[in-house]
N, C-alpha and C positions, 0 to 999 in steps of 0.2 A: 331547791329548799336547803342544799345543805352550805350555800353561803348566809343564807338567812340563821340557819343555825351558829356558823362561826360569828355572824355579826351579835347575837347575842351572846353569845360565848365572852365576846373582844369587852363588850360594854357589861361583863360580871367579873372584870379582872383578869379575864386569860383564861380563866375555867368556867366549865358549867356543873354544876353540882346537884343531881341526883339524889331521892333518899325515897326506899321504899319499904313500907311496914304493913306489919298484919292490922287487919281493920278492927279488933279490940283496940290497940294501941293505938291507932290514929284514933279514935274516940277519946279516948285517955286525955291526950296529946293534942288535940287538935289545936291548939298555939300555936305550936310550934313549927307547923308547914306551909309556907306558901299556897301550896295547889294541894287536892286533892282529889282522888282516881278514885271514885265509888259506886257503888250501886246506890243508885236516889235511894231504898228504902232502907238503907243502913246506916245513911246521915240522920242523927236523932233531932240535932238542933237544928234545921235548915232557915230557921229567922234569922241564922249569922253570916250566913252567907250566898255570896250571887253563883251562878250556875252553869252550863254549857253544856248541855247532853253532847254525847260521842257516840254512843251506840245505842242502840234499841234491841237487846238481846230477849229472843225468843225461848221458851221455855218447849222441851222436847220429852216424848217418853224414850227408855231404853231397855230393850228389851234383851232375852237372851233366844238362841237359836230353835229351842223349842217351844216356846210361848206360840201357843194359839194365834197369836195375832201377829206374829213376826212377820208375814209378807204385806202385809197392810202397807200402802204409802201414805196416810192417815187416820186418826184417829180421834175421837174424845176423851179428854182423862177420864169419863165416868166411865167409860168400860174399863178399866182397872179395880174400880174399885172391890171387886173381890181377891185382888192380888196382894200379895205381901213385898213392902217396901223395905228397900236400900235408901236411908238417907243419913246427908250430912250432918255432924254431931248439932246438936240442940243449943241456941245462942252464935252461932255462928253466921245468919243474918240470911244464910241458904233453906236453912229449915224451918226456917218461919215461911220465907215466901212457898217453898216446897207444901207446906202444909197448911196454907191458908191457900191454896189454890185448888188440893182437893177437898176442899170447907166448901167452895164458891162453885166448883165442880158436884159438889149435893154428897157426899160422905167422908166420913174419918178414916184417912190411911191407916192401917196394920203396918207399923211398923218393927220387922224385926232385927235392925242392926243400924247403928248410925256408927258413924267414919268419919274422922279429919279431913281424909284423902282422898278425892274425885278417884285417885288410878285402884285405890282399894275397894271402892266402891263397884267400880268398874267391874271389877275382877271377880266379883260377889256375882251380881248381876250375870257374867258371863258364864259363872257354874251353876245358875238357875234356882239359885236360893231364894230370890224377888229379885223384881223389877224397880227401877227409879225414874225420876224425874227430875231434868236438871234443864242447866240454861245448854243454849247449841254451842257456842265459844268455849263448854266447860268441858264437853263431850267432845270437842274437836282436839283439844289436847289431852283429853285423858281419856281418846278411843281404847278397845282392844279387840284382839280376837274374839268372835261368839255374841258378841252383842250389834243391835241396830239401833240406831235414831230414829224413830219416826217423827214427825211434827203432827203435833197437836193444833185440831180445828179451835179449839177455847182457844181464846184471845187475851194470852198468858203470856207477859212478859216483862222485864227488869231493864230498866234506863241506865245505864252505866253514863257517870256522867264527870267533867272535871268541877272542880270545887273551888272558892275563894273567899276569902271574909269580904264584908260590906266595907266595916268601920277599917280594912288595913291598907294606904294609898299601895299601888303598885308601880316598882319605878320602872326604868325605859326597858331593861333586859324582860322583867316579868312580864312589863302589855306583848313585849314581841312574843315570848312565849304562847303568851295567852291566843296571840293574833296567828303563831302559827299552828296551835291545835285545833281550833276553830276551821 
């Protein structure tokens, strides 16, 4: 693969150019990118563009070391529902899906803290303030001491997917692009 990558390198002028932003701004923005790396339910306009899912990330609880249900190897979100949540700040495209999952899961999270930052959250969570719910790739990089993942038997989860306009032709570097994330 990584002659394929210099071969599209060679046919963009010598370089390959990179450019990654926070997902308000690519909303903003969305002209201005070639590709986009998103989760399906954060693309607002998807009649503008074609698609390729990449991943099918799972949606997991996280617990801390003395929660009742810590040795559990699964779970329902509705047994939390008497628990008090750690979630991500409101409009940030995690907190919708976080809270319409326990909408769909049959109650209203109690939410007492929402966070910018997966590892603050984290860290909440692990001095047993509440419990969260996040995706498994979120909790894989922003594990810590005192908390577990367990997966969740609901059938909860976020398509992470790459992005492209309909109406913008792609020339030879961008299909190989395209052809090699695929």
């Amino acid at each position: 693969r990584k002659g394929e990558l210099q071969n599209m390198t060679a046919a963009n002028g010598g370089y390959a150019r990179l450019e990654f932003s926070i997902a308000s701004e690519i909303q903003e923005n969305s002209d201005r990118y070639d590709f986009l790396i998103l989760r399906e339910n954060m693309m607002e306009d998807q009649k503008k563009f074609r698609f390729s899912p990449l991943y099918d990330d799972k949606l997991c609880a996280v617990l801390y070391e003395k929660h009742p249900l810590y040795g559990r190897d699964r779970l329902q979100l509705k047994e939390l529902k008497d628990d008090v949540f750690i979630f991500p700040e409101r409009g940030s495209g995690s907190y919708e899906v976080f809270y319409k999952s326990c909408e769909k899961a049959g109650f209203e999270p109690k939410i007492a803290f929402e966070f910018p930052q997966a590892n603050t959250i984290m860290s909440f969570v692990s001095e047993g303030v509440g419990v969260t719910i996040t995706f498994s790739t979120v909790y894989r990089e922003a594990k810590c001491a005192g908390v577990k993942m367990i997966p969740l038997e609901d059938e909860l989860h976020s398509v992470i997917s790459l992005f492209y306009r309909k109406n913008k032709p792609l020339d030879y570097a961008k299909k190989q692009f395209l052809n090699y994330v695929r």
